[in-house]
C-alpha positions as CSV (number, residue, x, y, z in Angstrom):
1,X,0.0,0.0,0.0
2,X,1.4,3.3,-0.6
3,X,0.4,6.8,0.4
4,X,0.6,10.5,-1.0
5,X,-0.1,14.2,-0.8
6,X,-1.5,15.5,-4.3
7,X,-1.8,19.6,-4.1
8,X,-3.7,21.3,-6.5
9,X,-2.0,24.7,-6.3
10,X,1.2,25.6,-3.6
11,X,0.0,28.6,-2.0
12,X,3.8,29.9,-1.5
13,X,3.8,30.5,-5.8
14,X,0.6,32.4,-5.7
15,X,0.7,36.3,-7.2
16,X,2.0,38.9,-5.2
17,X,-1.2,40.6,-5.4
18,X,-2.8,37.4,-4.0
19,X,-0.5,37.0,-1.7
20,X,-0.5,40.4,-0.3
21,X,-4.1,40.2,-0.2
22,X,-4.0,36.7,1.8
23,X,-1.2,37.6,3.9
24,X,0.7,34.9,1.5
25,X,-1.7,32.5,3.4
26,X,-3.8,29.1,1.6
27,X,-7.1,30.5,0.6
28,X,-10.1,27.8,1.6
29,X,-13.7,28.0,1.4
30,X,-15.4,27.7,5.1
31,X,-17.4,24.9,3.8
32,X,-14.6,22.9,3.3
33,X,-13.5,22.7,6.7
34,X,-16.8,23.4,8.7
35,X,-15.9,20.2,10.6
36,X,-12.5,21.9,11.6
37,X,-13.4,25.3,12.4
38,X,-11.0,25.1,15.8
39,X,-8.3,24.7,13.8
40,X,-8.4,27.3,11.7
41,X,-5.5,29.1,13.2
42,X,-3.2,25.6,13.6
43,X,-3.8,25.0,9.4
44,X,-2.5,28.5,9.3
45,X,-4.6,29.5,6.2
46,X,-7.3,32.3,5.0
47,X,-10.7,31.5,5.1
48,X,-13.9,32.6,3.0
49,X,-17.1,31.8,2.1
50,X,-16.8,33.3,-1.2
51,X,-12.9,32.1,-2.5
52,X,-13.9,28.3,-2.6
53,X,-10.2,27.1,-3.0
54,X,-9.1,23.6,-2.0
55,X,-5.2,22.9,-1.8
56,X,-4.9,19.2,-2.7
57,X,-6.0,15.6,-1.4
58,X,-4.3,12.7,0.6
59,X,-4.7,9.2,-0.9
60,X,-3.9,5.7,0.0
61,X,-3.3,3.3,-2.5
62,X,-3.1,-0.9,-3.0
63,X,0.1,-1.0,-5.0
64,X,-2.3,-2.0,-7.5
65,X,-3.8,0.9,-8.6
66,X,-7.0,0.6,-6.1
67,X,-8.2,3.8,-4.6
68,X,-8.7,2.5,-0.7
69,X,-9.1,6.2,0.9
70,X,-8.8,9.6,0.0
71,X,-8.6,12.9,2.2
72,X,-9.0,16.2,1.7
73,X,-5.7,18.5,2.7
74,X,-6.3,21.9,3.8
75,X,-2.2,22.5,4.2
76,X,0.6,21.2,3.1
77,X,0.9,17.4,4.8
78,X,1.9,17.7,8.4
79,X,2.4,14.9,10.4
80,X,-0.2,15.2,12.5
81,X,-3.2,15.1,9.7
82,X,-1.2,11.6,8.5
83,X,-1.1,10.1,11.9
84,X,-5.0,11.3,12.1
85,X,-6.1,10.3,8.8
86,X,-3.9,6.7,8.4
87,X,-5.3,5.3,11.7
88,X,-9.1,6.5,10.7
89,X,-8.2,4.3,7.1
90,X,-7.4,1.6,9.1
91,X,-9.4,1.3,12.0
92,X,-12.6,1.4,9.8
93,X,-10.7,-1.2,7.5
94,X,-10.0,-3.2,10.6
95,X,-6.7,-4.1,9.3
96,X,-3.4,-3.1,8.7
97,X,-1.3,-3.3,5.5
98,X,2.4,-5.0,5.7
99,X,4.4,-2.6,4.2
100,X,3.3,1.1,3.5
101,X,4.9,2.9,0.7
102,X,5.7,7.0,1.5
103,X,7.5,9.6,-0.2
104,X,8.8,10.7,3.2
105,X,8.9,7.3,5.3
106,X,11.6,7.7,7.1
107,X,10.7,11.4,8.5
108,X,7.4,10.3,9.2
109,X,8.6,6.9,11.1
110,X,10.7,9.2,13.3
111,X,8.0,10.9,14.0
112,X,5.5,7.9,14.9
113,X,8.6,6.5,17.3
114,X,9.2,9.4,19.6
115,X,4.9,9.5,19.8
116,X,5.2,5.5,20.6
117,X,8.0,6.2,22.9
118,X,5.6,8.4,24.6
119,X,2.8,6.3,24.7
120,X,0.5,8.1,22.2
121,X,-1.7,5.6,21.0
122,X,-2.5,6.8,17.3
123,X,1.6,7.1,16.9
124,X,2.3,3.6,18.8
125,X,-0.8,1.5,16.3
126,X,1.1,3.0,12.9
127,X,4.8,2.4,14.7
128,X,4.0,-1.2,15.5
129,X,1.4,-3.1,12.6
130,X,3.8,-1.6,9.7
131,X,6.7,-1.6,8.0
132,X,7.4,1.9,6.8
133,X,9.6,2.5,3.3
134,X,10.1,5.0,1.0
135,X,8.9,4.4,-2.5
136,X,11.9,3.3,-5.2
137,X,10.7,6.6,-7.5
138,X,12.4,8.8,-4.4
139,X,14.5,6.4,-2.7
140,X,17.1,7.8,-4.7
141,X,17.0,11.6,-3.9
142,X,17.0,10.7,-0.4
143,X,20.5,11.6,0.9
144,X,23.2,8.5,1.4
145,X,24.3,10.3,5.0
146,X,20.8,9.9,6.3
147,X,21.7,6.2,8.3
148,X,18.4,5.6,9.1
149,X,16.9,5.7,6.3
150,X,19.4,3.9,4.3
151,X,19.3,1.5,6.4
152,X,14.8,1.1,7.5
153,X,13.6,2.8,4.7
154,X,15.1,0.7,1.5
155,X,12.9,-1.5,0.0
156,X,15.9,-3.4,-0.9
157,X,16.5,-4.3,2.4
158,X,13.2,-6.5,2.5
159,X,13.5,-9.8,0.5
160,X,9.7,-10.0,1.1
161,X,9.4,-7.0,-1.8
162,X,11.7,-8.7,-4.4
163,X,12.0,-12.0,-6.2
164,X,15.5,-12.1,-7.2
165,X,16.2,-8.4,-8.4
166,X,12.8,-8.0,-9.3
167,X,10.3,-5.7,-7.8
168,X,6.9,-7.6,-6.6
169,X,5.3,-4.3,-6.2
170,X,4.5,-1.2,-7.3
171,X,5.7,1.3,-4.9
172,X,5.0,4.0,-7.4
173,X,0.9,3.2,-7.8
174,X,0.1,6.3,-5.6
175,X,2.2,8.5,-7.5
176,X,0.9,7.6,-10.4
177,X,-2.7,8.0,-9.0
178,X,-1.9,11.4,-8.4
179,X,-0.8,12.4,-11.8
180,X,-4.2,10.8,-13.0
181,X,-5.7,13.1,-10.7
182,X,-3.5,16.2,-11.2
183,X,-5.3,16.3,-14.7
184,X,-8.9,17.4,-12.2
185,X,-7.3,20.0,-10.6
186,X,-8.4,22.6,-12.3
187,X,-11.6,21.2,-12.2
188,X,-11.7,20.2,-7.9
189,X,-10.1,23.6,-6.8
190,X,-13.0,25.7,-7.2
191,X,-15.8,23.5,-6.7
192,X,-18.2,24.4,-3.4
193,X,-17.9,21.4,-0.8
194,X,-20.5,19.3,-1.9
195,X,-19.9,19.6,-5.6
196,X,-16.2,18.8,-4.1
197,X,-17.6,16.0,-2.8
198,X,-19.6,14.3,-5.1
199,X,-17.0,15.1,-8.5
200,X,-13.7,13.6,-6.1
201,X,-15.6,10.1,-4.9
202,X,-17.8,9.6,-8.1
203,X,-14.5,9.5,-10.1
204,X,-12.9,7.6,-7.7
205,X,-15.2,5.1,-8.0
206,X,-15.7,5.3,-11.6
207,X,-11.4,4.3,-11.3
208,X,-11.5,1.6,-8.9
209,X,-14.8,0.0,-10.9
210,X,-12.2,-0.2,-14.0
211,X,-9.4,-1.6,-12.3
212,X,-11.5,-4.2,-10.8
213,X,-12.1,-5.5,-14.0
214,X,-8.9,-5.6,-15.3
């Protein structure tokens, strides 16, 4: 299973004009986050009930292909919203994949360690049922001082991922989701919440009723 943060626009590039306006802040419509209001300040982003802007989505991923959740981000990925949104996957799932797949595995497993460490439940379910690894795609750019990760994080470490030399998996599948979806942006970032909604999960569907026939 592999996971990833798709973003529709990155407020940090937006116009000077809009950024001055904004305070160089992520513009959101309140409908999107009507369920978050107390955390307005924490997201750290504008908010309007007439700029109807969503940032990007979260999704998890079978390695093949399947769609199994999707979130919608109202920031750039933090830590916290993974930890959050991984352990609401699974816990209505009831089950726990092997091996998970992450651009940034082996900042995120640090992460989910010290919480285990300090008995925070959420961090300590995520530590212990998986296997955290970063996806082959960015294994590469990750740097070669970085010890723990060369030596947690690479997939080639696990003979349960490979059959000789060759991959079993694709630890790319989410990545690739994302550039499928990176083609509705234009289309999701201005919807109202419910339009939101209803376009994001009826095309998800609509992709996970083609790959079930495959």
């Amino acid at each position: 299973m592999e996971a990833v943060g798709k973003f529709f626009s990155d407020p940090s590039t937006t116009s000077e004009k809009t950024a001055k306006k904004y305070g160089g802040k992520t513009r959101v419509s309140v409908g999107h986050v009507k369920d978050d209001e107390r955390n307005y300040e924490e997201f750290g982003f504008c908010y309007s009930p007439f700029d109807r802007f969503l940032p990007g989505v979260f999704l998890v991923v079978w390695s093949c292909g399947y769609i199994m959740d999707i979130g919608k981000m109202y920031s750039f990925e933090s830590n916290k919203f993974i930890t959050g949104f991984l352990c609401q996957t699974f816990m209505r799932l009831d089950e726990y994949p092997t091996f998970m797949f992450y651009d940034k595995a082996c900042v995120f497993v640090r992460t989910l360690k010290n919480g285990a460490q300090q008995n925070k439940l959420l961090h300590k379910m995520l530590y212990q049922k998986i296997i955290w690894v970063v996806d082959r795609f960015h294994f590469r750019n990750h740097s070669r001082r970085d010890r723990f990760c060369m030596e947690n994080c690479d997939a080639r470490s696990f003979a349960r991922l490979y059959q000789g030399n060759k991959p079993l998996f694709n630890t790319s599948a989410a990545e690739q989701c994302a550039g499928w979806f990176e083609k509705m942006g234009h289309i999701l970032r201005y919807l109202d919440p419910l339009q939101a909604d209803f376009f994001l999960f009826s095309m998800v569907d609509m992709r996970n009723e083609q790959l079930s026939k495959c």
